[in-house]
Structure formats: C-alpha cells, structure tokens
BATIVEX-244996 format. One record per residue (C-alpha): x, y, z. Coordinates in nm, 3 decimals, padded with zeros to 5 digits. Layout:
! residues N
REC       X       Y       Z
REC       X       Y       Z
...
END
This chain:
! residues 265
REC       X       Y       Z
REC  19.982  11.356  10.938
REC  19.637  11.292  10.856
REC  19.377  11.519  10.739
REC  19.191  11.504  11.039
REC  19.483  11.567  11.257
REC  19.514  11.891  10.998
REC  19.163  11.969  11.112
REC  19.202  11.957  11.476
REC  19.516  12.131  11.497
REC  19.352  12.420  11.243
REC  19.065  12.421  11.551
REC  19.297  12.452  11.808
REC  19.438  12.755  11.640
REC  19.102  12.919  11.524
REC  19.009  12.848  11.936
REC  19.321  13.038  12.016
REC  19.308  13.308  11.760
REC  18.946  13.359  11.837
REC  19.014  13.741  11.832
REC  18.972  13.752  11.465
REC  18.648  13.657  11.481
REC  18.439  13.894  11.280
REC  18.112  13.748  11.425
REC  18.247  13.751  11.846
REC  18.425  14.144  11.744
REC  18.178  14.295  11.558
REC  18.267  14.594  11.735
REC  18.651  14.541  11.817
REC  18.870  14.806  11.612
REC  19.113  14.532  11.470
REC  18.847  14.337  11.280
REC  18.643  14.577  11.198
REC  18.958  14.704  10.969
REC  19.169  14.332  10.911
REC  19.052  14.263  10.606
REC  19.178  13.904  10.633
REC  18.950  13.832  10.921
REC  18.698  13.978  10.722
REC  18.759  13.741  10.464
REC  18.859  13.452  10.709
REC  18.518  13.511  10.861
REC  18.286  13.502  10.565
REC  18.469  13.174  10.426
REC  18.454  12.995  10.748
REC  18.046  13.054  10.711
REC  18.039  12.955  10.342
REC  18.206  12.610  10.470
REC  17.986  12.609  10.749
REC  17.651  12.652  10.541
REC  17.819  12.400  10.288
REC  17.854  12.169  10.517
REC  17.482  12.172  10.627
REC  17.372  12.111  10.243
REC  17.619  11.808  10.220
REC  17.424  11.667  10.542
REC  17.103  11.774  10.377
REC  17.182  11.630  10.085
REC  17.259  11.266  10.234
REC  16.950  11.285  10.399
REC  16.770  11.378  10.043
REC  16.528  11.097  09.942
REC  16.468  11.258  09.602
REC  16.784  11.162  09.346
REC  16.711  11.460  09.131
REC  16.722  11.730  09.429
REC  17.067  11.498  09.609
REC  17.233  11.594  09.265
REC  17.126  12.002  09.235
REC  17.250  12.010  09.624
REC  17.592  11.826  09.535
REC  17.645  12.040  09.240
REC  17.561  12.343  09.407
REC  17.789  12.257  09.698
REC  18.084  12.228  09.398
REC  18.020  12.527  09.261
REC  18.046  12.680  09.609
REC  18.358  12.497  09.705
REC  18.543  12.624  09.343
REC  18.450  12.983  09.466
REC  18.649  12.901  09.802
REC  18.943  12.794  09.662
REC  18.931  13.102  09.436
REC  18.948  13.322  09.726
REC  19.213  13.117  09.899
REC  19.541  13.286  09.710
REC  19.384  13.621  09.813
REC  19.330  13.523  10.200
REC  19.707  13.376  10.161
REC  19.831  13.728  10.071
REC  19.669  13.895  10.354
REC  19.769  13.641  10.576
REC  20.101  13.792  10.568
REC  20.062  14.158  10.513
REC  20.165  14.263  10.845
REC  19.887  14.398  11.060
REC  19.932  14.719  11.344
REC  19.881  14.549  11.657
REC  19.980  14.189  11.581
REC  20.275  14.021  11.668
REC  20.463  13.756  11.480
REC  20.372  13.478  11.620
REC  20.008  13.551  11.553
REC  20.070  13.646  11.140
REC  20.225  13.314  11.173
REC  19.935  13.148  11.275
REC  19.719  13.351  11.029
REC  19.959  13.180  10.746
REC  19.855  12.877  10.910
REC  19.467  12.928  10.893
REC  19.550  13.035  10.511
REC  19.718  12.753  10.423
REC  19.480  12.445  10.571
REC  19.179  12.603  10.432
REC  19.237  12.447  10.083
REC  19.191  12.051  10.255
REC  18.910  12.169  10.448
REC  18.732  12.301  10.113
REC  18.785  12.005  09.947
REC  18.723  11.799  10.242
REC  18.342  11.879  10.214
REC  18.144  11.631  10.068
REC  17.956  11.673  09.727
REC  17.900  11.355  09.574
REC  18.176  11.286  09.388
REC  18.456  11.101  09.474
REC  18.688  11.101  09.746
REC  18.892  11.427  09.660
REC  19.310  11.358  09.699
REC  19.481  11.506  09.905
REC  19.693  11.844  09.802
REC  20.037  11.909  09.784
REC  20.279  12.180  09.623
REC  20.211  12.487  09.679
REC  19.981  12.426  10.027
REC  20.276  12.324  10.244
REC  20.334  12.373  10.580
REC  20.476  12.781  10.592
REC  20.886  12.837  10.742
REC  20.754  12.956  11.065
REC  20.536  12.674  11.179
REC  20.740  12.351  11.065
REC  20.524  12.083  11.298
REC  20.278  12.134  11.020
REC  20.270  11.915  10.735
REC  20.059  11.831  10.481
REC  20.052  11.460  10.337
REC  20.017  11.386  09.968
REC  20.028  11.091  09.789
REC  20.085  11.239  09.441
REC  19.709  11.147  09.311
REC  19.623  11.387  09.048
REC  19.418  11.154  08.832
REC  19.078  11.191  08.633
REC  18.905  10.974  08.878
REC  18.818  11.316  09.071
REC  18.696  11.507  08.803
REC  18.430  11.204  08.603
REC  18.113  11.214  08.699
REC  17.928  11.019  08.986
REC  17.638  10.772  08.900
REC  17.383  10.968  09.036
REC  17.512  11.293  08.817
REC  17.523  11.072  08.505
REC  17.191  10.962  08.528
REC  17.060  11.290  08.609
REC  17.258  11.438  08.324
REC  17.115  11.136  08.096
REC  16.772  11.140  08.191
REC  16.784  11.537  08.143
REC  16.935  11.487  07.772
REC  16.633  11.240  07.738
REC  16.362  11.486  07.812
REC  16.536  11.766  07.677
REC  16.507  11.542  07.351
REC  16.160  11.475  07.336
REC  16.045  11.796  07.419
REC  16.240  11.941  07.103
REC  16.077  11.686  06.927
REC  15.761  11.780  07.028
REC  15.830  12.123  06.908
REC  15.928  12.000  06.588
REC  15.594  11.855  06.564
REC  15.432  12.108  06.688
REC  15.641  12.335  06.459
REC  15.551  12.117  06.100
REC  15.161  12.151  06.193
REC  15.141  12.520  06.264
REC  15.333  12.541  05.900
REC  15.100  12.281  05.780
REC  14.765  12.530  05.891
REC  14.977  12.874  05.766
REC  14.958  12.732  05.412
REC  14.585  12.591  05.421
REC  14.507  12.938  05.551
REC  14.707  13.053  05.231
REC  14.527  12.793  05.015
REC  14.183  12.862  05.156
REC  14.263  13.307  05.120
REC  14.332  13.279  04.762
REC  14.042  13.052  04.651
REC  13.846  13.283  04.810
REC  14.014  13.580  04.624
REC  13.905  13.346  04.294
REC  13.553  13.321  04.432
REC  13.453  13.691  04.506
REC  13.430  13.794  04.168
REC  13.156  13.443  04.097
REC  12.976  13.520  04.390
REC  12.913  13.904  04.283
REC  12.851  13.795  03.904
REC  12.582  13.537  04.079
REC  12.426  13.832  04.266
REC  12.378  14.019  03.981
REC  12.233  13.727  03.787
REC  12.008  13.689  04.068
REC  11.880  14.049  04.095
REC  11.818  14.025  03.732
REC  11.600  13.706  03.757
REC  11.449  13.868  04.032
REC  11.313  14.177  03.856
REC  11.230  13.972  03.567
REC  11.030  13.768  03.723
REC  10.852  14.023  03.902
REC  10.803  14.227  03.565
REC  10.610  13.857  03.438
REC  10.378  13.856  03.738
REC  10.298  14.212  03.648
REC  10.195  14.112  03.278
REC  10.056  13.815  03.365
REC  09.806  13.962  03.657
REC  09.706  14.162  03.401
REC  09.634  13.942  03.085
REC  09.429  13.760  03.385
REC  09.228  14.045  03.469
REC  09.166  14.109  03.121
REC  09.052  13.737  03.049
REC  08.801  13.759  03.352
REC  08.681  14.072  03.195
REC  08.586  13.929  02.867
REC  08.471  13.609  03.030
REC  08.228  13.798  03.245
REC  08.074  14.020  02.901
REC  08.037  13.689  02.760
REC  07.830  13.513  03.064
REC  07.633  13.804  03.091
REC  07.503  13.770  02.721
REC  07.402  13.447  02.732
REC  07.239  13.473  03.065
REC  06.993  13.765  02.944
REC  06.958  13.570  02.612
REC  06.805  13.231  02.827
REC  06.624  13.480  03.023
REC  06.469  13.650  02.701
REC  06.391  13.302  02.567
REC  06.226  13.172  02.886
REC  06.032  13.550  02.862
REC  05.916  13.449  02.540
REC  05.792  13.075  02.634
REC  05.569  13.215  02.899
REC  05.429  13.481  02.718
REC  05.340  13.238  02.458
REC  05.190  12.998  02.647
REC  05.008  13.238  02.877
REC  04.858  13.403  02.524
REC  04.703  13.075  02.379
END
C-alpha cells in the first residue's frame, strides 16, 4: 500500500470522523473537553500551514530565503513528530460518549500522522518510508504501512542548496571576524599612542612652566632697561640742550660785539 493510498484512506476517515473537528465544534461539548481532538486539531493546522511554506518555498526565487523556509519547515515537522507519541496515547484513552469503533479510528488518525509529517516537503531528500512501531493498530488490519527498511544517512546530509548557504555563511562570518580583528589591532594601536602622547606631555609640563617663568623674567627685565635707558636719554638731551644754549648766546655776543665795533668807528 502506497503512501498516497495511506493518505486517502486517512481523508476518508478524517471526512467521516469530522465530529472531532475542533474548528466545525467549537461549541460541541465533546471537543471542547477531548483533548485528543484538541491536539488532533492544532496538528492538522501546523501541517496545513507547513504545507503552504513548502509551496512557498518552491515558488521562492531567492536561494537564501528557499533554504530559511525549508529549514524552518524541519524544525516544524521535528515538533510534530514530538507530539505524535502523546496524540497516540490519547487516541486510546477511552472517551464518554464514543464507541469502539470510533477510538479505533482515532488510533488510526494517530498512527498515519507520522508519514504525513514526513511526507511534507523541505528540501531535503526524499524521506523513507517508516516502519516499526507505526503499524497498522489490531482493530483496523486493512491498514498497512509499507517499508522498505531504508534507514540510511542519505536523509539526514545536507541538500546543495543548504550546503552552499551554510558555506557561503561560514565565508562571511569569516571575514567579518577578520575585519574585527583589524579593526580590533588599530583601536589598540591608537590606545597606546594616546598613552605615548599622555606621558610626553606629563614630561613637558614641568619645561613649559620653567619657560614661562624664564619668560616673565626677561619680560620684567627688559622693561626695567627701557626704564633706565629713557632716562639716561632724557638726561643726555638735557645736557645737550645747556650746551647749545651756550654757544648760541656766545655767537650772539660775538656778532653784538662786531656791530658795535663797526658802528663806533
């Protein structure tokens, strides 16, 4: 029996079991208290919404984005199958209200969920088909699941598109540390020519004030010379001037003395 012919025969029974339909009885007593069509319910839309990302992303033009889909899609289909063992014990906890024949066909839902989980696609490879402890249950023996033993690594390596994603992620991811590394060696390189440049200024402070001082010194010197030296000038002007003066009244005396000697002969 096929996997397909698994999946029409589990629609035939979720068609005729459509009581436990947490979305159609919202406000039926049964489901609003079965706890397995509670859970039944909110894993048949987690394979319904992974479904639509596995069409979305075949449809995906951008590799990068095909590859986050896929893995998210795997990540959502491990989280199935971990709730699977727990919808497989409520499938037969017996229910008031239900007969045999339907916890019989609850054991059925239970136990073809596992193919139909691994059945969506997520980029990888094909996924084999199960066998062992996913039989077909006592009650309902037209059921069977086919299994050709397959159990090697060829499901769990990596698909092209992953490995290059994975690759070109290590790439970039390596560059960028080494970027930081450079990045890293010249912020250390300016922290010690900040150091450098601190402490020959520590050295300096002490010049710089000792070439103040010098420099006020000079300064009052010289201003203490201009002092002396305006007055040494004022003093040479002084004599200068005496000395002009004397000689001036001496020509004038002599020219005195010409004219009254010539007027007198």
């Amino acid at each position: 029996m096929s996997v397909i012919d698994i999946l029409t025969r589990v629609d035939s029974i979720c068609k005729k079991y459509d009581k436990y339909d947490i979305e159609k009885h919202k406000d039926s007593h049964v489901s609003g208290d079965d706890a397995f069509a509670r859970l039944y319910a909110s894993i048949e839309e987690d394979i319904e919404a992974a479904l639509q990302k596995a069409e979305t992303a075949g449809k995906e033009k951008s590799r990068a984005s095909a590859v986050a889909i896929n893995a998210e899609i795997r990540r959502t289909k491990a989280r199935l199958l971990e709730e699977v063992p727990k919808l497989q014990r409520l499938a037969i906890k017996k229910v008031k209200g239900l007969s045999t024949e339907e916890l019989a066909a609850r054991n059925d839902l239970a136990l073809a969920l596992p193919d139909r989980i691994q059945a969506i696609p997520d980029g990888g490879a094909a996924p084999p088909k199960q066998s062992g402890g996913w039989g077909a249950s006592a009650s309902r023996t037209e059921i069977k699941f086919d299994s050709d033993g397959r159990f090697d690594n060829e499901y769990f390596q990596q698909s092209e598109e992953s490995s290059k994603f994975k690759q070109e992620y290590e790439m970039r991811k390596m560059r960028q540390d080494q970027g930081l590394e450079v990045i890293s060696e010249g912020l250390d390189t300016l922290k010690n020519m900040a150091s450098d440049m601190n402490e020959e200024i520590d050295r300096q402070v002490p010049l710089m004030d000792e070439i103040d001082t010098k420099v006020d010194r000079a300064t009052s010197d010289l201003k203490n010379t201009n002092v002396r030296l305006k007055d040494t000038v004022n003093q040479l002007r002084s004599s200068r001037n005496f000395c002009i003066d004397i000689i001036l009244l001496c020509v004038i005396l002599g020219i005195a003395a010409y004219l009254y000697n010539v007027l007198k002969k």
